[in-house]
N, C-alpha and C positions, 0 to 999 in steps of 0.2 A: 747594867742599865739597859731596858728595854729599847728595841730600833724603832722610832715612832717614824710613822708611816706620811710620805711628802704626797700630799691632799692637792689635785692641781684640776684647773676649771679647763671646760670644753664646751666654749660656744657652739665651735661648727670642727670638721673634721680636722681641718689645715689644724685650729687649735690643739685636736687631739693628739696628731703625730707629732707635733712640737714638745707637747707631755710625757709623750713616753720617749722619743731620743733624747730627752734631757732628763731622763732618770725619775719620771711619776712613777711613786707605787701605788696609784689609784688615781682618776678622775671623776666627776661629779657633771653631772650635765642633765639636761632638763628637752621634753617633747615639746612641742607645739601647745603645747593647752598643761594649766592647775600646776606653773611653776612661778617661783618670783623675779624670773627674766623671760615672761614673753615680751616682752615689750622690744628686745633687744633685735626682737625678728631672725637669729640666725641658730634656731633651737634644732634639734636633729628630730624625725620622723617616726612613726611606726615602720615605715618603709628601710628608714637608713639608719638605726636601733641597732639591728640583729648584726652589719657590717662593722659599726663600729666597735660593739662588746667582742668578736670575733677578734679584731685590730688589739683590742687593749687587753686580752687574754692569750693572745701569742706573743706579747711582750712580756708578761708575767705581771701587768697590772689588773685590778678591780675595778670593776664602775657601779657608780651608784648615779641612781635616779632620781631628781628633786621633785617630786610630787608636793610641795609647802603651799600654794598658795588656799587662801580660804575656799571650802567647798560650798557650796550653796544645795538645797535639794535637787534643785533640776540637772544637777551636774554627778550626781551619785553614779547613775548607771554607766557615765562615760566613764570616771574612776574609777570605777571596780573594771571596766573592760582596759584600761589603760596598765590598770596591777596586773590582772592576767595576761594579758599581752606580755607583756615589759620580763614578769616574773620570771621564765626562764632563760633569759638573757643577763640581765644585772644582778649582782651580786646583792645588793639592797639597797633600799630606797629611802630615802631621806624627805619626813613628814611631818605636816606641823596639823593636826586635825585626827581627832580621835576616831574619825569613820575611815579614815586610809588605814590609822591603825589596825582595825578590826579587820579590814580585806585585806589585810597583809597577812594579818595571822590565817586570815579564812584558806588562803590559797597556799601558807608555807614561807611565804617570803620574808625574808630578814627585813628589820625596818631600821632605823636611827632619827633621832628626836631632833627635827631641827632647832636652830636657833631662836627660832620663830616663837617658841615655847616655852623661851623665856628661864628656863632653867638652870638657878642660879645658887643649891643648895643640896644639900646630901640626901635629906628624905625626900625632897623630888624626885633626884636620880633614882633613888630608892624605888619609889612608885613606877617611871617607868620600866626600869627592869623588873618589877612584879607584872609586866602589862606585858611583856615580851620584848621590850627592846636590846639592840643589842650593843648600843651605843647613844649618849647625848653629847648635841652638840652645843656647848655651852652659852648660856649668854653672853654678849660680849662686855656686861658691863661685870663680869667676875674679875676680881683682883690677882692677881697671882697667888698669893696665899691661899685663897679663897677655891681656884682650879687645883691647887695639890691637896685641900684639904680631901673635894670632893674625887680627885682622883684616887685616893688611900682611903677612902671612907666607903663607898657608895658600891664595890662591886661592879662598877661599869665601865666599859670602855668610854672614856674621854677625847672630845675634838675640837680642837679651840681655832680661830682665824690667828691667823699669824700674820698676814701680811694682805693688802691691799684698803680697797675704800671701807669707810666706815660710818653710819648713820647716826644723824643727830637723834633719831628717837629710840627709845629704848628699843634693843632687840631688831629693831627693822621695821615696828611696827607702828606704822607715821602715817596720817591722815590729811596730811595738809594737802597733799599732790589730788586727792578726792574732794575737799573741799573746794578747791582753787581750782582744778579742771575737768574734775568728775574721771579722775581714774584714780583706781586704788594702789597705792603701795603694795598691801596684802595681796593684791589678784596681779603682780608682776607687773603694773601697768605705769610704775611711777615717772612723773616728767621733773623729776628734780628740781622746785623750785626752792627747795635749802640751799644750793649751790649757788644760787644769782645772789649780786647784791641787792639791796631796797633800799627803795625813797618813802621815807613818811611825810605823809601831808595832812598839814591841818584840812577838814570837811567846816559845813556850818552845820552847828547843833542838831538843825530845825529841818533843815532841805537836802541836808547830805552831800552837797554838791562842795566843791572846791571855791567855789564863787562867793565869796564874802558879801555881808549886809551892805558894804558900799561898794558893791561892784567890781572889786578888784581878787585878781586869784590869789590862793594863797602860797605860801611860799612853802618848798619842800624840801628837806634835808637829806640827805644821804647818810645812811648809815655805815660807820666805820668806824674804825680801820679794817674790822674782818668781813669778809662774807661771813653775816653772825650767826651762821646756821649750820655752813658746810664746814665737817667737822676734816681734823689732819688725816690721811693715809695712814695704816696701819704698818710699819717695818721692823721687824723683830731680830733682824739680823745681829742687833750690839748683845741681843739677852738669848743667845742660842743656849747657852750654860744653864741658865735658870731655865727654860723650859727642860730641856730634858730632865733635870733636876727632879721639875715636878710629878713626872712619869704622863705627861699627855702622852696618849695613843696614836693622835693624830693631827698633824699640821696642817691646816687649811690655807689654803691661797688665795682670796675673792678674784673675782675675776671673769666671769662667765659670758660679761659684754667685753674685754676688751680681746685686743690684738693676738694675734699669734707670737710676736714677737718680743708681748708683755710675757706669756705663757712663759717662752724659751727661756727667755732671762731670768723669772724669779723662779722659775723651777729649778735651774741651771743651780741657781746660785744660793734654795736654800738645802738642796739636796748635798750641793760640798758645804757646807753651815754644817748638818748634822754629822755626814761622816766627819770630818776635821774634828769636832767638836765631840765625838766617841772615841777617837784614837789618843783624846788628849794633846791635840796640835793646831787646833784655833786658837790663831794670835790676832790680835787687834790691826796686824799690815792686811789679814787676810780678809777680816772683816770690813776692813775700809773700802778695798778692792771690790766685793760682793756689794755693797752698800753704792759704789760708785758703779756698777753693773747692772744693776737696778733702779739706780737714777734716771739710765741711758731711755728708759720706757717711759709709757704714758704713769703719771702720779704725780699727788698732789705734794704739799707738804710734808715731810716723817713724822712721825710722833710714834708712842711702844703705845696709844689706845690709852687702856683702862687697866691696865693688869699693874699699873703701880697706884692705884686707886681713882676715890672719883671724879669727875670732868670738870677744869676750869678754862677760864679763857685761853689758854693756850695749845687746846684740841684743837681749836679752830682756823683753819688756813686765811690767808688773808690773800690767795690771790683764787679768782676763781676757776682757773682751767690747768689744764697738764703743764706742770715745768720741767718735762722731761729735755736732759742736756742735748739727746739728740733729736732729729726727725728723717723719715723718710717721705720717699717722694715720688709718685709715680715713673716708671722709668721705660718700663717697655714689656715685652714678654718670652719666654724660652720660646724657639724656633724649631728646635735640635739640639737634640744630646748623643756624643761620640762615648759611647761607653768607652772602648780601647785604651783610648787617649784623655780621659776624662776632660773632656773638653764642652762646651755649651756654647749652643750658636743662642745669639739672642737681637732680638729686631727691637731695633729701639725707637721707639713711638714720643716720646713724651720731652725728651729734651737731650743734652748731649751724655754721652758716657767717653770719661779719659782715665789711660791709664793714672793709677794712682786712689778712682775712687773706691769706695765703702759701699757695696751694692748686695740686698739680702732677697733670698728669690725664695718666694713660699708657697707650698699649694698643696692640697689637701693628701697625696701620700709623700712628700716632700719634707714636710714641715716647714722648718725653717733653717736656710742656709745661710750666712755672714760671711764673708772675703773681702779682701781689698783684691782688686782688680792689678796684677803687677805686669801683663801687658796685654795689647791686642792684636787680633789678625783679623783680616779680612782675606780669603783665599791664600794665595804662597804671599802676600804680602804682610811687615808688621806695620801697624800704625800708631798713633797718638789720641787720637782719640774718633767716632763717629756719631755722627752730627743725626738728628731728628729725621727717620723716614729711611736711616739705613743699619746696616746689620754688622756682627765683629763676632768672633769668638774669644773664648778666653778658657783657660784652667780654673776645674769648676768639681767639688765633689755630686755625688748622683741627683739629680734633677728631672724635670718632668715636662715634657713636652706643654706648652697651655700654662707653666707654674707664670705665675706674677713675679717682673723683678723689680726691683727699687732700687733708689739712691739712698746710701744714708748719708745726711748731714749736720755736723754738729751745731747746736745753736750756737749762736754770737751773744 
């Protein structure tokens, strides 16, 4: 059985190193411009490109570049300079428009079919690999049968989402966010308004207004029980068996707006999914564990998607924001680090720190660190805890001068 390869998102850098100490064998991340998360604002550079693929190539991972969103003609000449740029750094770039294809081929560069493409059958995959891809990435509304047909059929490397957010319109490819506020889904611009709930209201025929023929407004309902749009999180961890099963090439992780320490965790947790799950010793204790490890982050609802067929009311989450069991909380920042003694002095700005708490400190070559805090000092003295505007050290693996530390705490 093939080692299919744990697919992990890099917003900004902190996200990256969080990737690769937690076992990414590739990440995906996207420039400033012509990807379907600029909107997210924390995309990496022409400038800060060449540091990161350096970063995820002395780790032994691959990056690919998301070049997806729709091209327009006035934006050709920056795309082709963006492929030549980018091309001898990334290992390939991941596209949804047949003219990135072509200067992909023109300069040499590896490409992969995004999702966006909607590719949901064997003589499709077919035609891209006749075009020169080197991988599609499947739509998300294929079935499971439907991803092993095409994996055993098609000649192509295969790469399905496995886990995070998931869009009500086919593929990603949703208009409402453009009609509603004039940004495109497709040009990475989307403002999510699938996610909220709505109020319907009667208008009058004639005037369009709310203001009824006798003067009075009319009355509006809420619609429920679901936000009837925002569909469940994607968590694949109960069916690790049947993906590998199907021979996917590649596990993708959505993820490329959130946190670092969404990163840590589901990478963390589906990278031991596959190994366990190749050795023949993923048991349902482990996968509860993992399942409950991944709770602790930002995510909506669970649901396994589309891969046990097509969508009925019970995609749909019914609460609209993160139920993640835990949260953090700003806390303060690294001050100093005693390599010797692995020790971190840390000034704490934002509230109290006592021994006992759950504090995770993260920064762009850092990644991301988790401890509970088991005591303090302040100079040759120990303490109990240090109050807003003062400072404490504590036993701390390698950290970074400037990194962000947090409180975690669990919901109630």
């Amino acid at each position: 059985m093939k080692r299919p390869e744990i697919l992990a998102p890099a917003g900004d850098m902190t996200c990256l190193q969080a990737a690769l100490q937690n076992g990414a064998d590739a990440v995906y991340l996207g420039l400033d411009a012509l990807n379907m998360r600029v909107r997210s604002g924390i995309n990496f550079t022409a400038r800060t490109l060449p540091a990161a693929c350096r970063r995820a190539h002395a780790a032994g991972a691959k990056v690919y570049l998301t070049l997806n969103s729709i091209v327009f003609d006035s934006e050709l000449a920056e795309m082709r300079r963006m492929v030549r740029m980018s091309a001898k750094h990334v290992d390939a770039f991941i596209v949804s428009d047949f003219a990135v294809m072509l200067a992909c081929r023109e300069y040499g560069a590896p490409f992969h079919v995004s999702t966006q493409m909607s590719c949901s059958n064997v003589e499709s995959a077919k035609f891209f690999k006749s075009f020169g891809a080197e991988r599609v990435v499947l739509a998300r509304e294929c079935s499971l049968d439907e991803v092993r047909r095409i994996c055993r059929r098609s000649g192509l490397e295969v790469e399905t989402f496995v886990h995070g957010a998931q869009c009500v319109a086919e593929s990603g490819r949703c208009f409402l966010s453009h009609h509603a506020y004039g940004k495109s889904a497709c040009r990475g611009e989307c403002r999510q308004p699938c996610r909220r709930q709505f109020l319907v209201q009667a208008v009058d025929r004639y005037t369009g207004s709310p203001i009824m023929p006798d003067g009075t407004k009319a009355p509006s309902f809420e619609v429920g029980p679901h936000t009837v749009m925002s569909a469940k999180d994607l968590c694949s961890l109960p069916y690790v068996r049947q993906l590998l099963a199907a021979g996917i090439a590649s596990w993708k992780i959505e993820g490329r707006a959130r946190n670092p320490e969404y990163v840590a965790a589901t990478v963390s947790a589906y990278r031991e999914a596959r190994d366990a799950a190749m050795k023949g010793v993923y048991t349902k204790a482990m996968c509860d564990s993992l399942v409950e490890r991944v709770s602790r982050v930002f995510h909506r609802e669970f649901a396994f998607g589309l891969f046990n067929g097509r969508p009925g009311k019970d995609q749909f989450t019914d609460f609209e924001d993160s139920i993640a069991s835990a949260v953090k909380r700003q806390l303060g920042i690294v001050r100093n680090y005693y390599a010797k003694s692995s020790v971190v002095e840390v000034l704490v700005r934002d509230r109290r720190l006592k021994v006992g708490d759950t504090v995770q400190i993260q920064g762009p070559s850092t990644g991301v660190v988790e401890l509970v805090v088991e005591s303090l000092r302040r100079d040759a003295d120990e303490i109990r805890f240090a109050d807003k505007g003062s400072w404490a050290t504590f036993k701390c693996p390698r950290v970074r001068i400037g990194d962000k530390v947090f409180l975690v705490e669990t919901r109630r």
